[in-house]
SEMI-885636 format. One record per residue (C-alpha): x, y, z; residue in three letters; residue number from 1. Coordinates in Angstrom, 3 decimals, padded with zeros to 6 digits. Example, Ala and Ser with C-alpha at 12.3 -4.5 7.8 and 13.67 -1.06 7.14 Angstrom:
% SEMI-885636
<px = 012.300; py = -004.500; pz = 007.800; rest = Ala; nr = 1>
<px = 013.670; py = -001.060; pz = 007.140; rest = Ser; nr = 2>
***
This chain:
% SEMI-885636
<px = 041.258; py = -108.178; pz = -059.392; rest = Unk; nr = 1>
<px = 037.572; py = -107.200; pz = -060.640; rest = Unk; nr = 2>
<px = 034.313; py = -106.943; pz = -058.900; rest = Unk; nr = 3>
<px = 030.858; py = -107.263; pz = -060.206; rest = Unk; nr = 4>
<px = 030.103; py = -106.860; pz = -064.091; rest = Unk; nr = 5>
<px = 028.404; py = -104.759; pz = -065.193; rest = Unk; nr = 6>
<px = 026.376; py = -104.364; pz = -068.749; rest = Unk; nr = 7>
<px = 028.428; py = -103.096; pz = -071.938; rest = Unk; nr = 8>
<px = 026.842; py = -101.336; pz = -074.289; rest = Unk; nr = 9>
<px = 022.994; py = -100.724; pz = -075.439; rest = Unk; nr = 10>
<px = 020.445; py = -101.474; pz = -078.103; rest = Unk; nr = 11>
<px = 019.991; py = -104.985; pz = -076.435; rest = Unk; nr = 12>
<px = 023.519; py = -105.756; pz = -075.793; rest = Unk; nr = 13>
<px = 023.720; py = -107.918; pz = -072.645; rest = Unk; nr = 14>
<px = 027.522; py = -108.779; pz = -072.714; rest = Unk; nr = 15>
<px = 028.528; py = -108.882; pz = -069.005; rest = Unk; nr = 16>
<px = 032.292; py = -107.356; pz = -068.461; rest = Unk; nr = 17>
<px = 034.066; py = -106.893; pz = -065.522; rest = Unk; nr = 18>
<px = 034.715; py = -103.912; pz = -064.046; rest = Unk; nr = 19>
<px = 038.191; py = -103.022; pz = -062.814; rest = Unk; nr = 20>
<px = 038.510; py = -102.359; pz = -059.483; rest = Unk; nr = 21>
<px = 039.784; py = -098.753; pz = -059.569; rest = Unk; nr = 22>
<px = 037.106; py = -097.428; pz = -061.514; rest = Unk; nr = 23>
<px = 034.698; py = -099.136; pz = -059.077; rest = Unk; nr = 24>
<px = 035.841; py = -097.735; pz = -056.005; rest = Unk; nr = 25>
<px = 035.734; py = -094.134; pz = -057.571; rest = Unk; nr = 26>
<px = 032.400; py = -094.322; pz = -059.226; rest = Unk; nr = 27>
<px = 031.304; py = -095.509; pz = -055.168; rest = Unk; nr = 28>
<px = 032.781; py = -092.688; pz = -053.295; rest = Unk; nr = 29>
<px = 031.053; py = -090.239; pz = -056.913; rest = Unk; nr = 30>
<px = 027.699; py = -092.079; pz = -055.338; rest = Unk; nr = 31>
<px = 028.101; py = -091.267; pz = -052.188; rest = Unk; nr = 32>
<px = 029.424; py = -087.464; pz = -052.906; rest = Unk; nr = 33>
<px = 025.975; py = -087.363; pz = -055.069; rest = Unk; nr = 34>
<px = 023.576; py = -088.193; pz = -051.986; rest = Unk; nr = 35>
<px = 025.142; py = -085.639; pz = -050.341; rest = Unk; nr = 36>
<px = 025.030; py = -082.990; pz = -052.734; rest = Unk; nr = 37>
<px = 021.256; py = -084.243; pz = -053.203; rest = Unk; nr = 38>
<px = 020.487; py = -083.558; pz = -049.574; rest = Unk; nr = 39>
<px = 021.669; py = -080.372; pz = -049.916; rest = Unk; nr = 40>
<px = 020.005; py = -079.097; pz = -052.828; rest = Unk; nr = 41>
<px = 017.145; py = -081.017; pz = -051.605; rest = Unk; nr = 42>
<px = 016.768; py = -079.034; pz = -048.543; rest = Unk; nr = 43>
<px = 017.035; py = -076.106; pz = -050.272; rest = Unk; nr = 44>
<px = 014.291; py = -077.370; pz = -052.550; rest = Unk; nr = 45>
<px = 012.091; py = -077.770; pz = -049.239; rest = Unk; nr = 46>
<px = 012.723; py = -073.829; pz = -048.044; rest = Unk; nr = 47>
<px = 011.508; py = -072.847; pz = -051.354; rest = Unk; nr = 48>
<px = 009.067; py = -074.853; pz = -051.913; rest = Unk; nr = 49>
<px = 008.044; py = -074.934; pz = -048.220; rest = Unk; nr = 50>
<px = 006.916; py = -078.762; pz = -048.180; rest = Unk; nr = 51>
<px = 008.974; py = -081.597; pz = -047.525; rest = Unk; nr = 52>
<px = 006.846; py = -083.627; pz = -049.773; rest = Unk; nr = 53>
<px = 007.092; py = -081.007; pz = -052.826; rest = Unk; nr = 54>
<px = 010.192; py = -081.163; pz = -052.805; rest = Unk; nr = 55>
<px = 010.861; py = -084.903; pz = -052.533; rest = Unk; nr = 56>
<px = 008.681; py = -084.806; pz = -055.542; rest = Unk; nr = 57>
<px = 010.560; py = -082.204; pz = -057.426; rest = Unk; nr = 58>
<px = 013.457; py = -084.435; pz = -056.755; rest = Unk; nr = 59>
<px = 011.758; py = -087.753; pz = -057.971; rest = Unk; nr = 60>
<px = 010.399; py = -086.187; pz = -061.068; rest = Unk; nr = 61>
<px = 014.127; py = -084.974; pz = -061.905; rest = Unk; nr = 62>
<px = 015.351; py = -088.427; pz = -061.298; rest = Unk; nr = 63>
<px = 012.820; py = -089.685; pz = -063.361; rest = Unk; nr = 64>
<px = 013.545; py = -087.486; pz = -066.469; rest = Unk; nr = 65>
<px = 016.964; py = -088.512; pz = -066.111; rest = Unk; nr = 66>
<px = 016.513; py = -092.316; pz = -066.124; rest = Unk; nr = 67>
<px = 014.587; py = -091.510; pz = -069.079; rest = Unk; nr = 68>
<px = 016.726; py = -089.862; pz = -070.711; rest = Unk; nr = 69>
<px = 019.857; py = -092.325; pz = -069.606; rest = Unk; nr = 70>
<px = 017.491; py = -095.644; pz = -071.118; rest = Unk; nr = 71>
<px = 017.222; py = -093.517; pz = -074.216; rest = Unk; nr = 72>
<px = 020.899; py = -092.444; pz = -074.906; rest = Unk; nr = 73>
<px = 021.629; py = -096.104; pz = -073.978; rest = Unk; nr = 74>
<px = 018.346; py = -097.442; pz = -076.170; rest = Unk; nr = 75>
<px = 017.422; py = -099.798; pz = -073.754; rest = Unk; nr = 76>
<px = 014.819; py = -101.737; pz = -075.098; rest = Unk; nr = 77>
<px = 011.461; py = -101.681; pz = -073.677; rest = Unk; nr = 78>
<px = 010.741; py = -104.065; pz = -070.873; rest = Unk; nr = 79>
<px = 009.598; py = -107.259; pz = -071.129; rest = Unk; nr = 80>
<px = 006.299; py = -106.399; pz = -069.108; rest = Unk; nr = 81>
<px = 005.045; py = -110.255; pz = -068.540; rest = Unk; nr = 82>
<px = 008.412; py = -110.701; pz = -066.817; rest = Unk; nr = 83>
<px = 008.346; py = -108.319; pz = -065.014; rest = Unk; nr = 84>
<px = 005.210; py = -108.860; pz = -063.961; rest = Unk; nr = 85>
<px = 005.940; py = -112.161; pz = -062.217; rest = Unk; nr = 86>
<px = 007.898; py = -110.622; pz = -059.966; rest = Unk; nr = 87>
<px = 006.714; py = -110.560; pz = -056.534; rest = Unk; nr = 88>
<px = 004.903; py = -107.507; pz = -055.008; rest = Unk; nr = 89>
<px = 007.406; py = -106.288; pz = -052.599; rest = Unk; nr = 90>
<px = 010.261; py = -106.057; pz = -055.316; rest = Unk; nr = 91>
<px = 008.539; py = -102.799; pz = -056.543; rest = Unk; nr = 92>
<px = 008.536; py = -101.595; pz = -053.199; rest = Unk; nr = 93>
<px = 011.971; py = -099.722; pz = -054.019; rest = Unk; nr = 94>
<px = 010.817; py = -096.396; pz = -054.890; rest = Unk; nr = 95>
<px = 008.823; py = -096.613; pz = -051.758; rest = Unk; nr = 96>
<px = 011.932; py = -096.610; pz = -049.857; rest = Unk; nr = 97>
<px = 013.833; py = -094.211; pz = -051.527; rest = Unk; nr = 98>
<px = 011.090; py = -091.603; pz = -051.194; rest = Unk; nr = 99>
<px = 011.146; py = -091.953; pz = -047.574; rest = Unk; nr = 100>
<px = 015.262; py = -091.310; pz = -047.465; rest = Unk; nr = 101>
<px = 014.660; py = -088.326; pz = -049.804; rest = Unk; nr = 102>
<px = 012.117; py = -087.290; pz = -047.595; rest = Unk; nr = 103>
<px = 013.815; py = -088.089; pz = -043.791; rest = Unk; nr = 104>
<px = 016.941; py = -086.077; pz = -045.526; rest = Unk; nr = 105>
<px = 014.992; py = -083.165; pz = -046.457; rest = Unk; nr = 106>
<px = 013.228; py = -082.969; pz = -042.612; rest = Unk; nr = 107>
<px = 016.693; py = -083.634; pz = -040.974; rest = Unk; nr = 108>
<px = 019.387; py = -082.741; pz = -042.585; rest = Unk; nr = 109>
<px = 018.686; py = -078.934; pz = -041.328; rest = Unk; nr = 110>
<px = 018.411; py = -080.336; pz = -038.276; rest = Unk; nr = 111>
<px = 021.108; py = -083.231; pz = -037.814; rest = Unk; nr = 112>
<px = 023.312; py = -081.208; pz = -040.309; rest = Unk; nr = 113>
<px = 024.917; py = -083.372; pz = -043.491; rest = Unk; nr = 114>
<px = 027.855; py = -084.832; pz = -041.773; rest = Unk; nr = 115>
<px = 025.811; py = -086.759; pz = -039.234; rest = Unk; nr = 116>
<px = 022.917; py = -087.539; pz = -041.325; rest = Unk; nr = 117>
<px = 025.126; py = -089.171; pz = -043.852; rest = Unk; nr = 118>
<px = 027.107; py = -090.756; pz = -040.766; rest = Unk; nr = 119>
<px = 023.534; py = -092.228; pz = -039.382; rest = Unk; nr = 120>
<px = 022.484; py = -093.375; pz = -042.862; rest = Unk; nr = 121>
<px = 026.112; py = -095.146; pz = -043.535; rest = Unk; nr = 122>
<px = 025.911; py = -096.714; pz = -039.802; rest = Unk; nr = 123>
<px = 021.983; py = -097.926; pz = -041.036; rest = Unk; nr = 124>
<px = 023.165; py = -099.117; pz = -044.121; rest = Unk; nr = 125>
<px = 026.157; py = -100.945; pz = -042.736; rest = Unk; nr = 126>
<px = 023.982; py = -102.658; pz = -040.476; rest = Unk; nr = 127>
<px = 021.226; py = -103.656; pz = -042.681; rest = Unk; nr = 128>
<px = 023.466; py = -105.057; pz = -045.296; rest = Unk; nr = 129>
<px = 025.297; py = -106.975; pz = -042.351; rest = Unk; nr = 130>
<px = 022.251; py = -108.605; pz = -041.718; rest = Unk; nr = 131>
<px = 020.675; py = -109.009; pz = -045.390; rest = Unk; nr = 132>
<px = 024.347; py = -110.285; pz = -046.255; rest = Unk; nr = 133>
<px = 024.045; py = -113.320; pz = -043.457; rest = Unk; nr = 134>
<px = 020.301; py = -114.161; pz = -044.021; rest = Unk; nr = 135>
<px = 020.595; py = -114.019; pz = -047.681; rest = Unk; nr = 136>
<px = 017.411; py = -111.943; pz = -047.492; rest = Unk; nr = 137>
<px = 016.033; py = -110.379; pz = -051.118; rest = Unk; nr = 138>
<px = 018.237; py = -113.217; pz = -052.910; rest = Unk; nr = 139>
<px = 021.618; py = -111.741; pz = -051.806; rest = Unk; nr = 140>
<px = 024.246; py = -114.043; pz = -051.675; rest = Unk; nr = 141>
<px = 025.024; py = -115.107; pz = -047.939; rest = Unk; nr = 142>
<px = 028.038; py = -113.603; pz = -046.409; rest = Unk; nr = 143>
<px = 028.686; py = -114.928; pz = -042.870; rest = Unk; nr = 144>
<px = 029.083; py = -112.261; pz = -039.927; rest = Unk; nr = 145>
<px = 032.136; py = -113.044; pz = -038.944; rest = Unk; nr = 146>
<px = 034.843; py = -111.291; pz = -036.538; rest = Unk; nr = 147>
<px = 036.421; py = -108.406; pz = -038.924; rest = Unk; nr = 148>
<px = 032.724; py = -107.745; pz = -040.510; rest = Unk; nr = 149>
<px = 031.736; py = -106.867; pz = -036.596; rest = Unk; nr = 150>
<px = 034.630; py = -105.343; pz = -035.670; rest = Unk; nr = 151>
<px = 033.715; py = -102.723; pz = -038.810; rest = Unk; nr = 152>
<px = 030.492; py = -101.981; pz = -037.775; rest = Unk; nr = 153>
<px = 031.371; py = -101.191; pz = -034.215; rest = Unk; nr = 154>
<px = 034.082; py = -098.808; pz = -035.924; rest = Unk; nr = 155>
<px = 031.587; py = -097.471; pz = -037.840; rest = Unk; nr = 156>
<px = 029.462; py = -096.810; pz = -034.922; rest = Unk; nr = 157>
<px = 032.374; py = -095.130; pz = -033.443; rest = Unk; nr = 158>
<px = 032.906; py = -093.080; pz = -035.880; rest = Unk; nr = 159>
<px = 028.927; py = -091.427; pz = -035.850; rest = Unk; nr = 160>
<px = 029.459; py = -090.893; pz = -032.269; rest = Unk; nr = 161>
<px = 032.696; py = -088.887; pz = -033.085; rest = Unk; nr = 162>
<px = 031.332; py = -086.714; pz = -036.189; rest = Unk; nr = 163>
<px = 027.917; py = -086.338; pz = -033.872; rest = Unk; nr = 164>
<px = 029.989; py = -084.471; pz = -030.890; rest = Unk; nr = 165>
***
């Protein structure tokens, strides 16, 4: 069994090969221990810095170094600008929404504490995807909301109201 591919090698290489399952599921649940590690160090970021919006910034401009330095290990070429820009406004509207989870995690994580934040933002994800995945919204494929996909989400939802008491 695989899942999605994903792109092998660099320099302009764009074999697709699947990815095994195993490694999949781990590098997810490494994603997920990231964001929460980022919160953290992110809050601390704010106390120092004393602004929410400093330290989403600090954050971004590490990210951004990183990526940087990731397309250049990987030499990526360049981007094929007139491509890209055909592409409708909204699609790079991304960073736009990351920024405001950085910044919502650095305000209430101190407040909320990291096990229900990350409990609310799962139970927001879980829903939006639920609903992008049957509309077929931003050109994902459509996934009907069926019985067991419900049944999930309401378990999910029990589950914030469990780590929230």
């Amino acid at each position: 069994m695989v899942v999605e591919t994903y792109r092998a090698g660099g320099a302009g290489d764009t074999a697709e090969v699947p990815m095994p399952t195993l490694p999949a599921l781990f590098l997810a649940a490494l994603a997920g221990v990231a964001i929460v590690i980022q919160q953290g160090l992110n809050t601390q970021l704010r106390g120092v810095l004393n602004s929410a919006a400093w330290a989403g910034f600090a954050s971004y401009f590490v990210g951004l170094a990183c990526m940087a330095l990731l397309a250049l290990v990987l030499r990526d070429p360049l981007p094929a600008w007139n491509a890209a820009a055909r592409l409708p406004w909204w699609a790079w509207s991304g960073g736009a929404f990351g920024a405001l989870f950085i910044g919502l995690g650095i305000v209430l994580v101190p407040v909320l504490g990291a096990g229900t934040f990350m409990a609310l933002l799962v139970t927001g994800q879980m829903l939006a995807s639920v609903a992008f995945d049957h509309f077929g919204w931003l050109g994902l494929a459509q996934r009907s909301l069926d019985g067991p996909r419900l049944i999930g989400v309401a378990l999910l939802i029990g589950g914030v109201i469990l780590i929230r008491r």
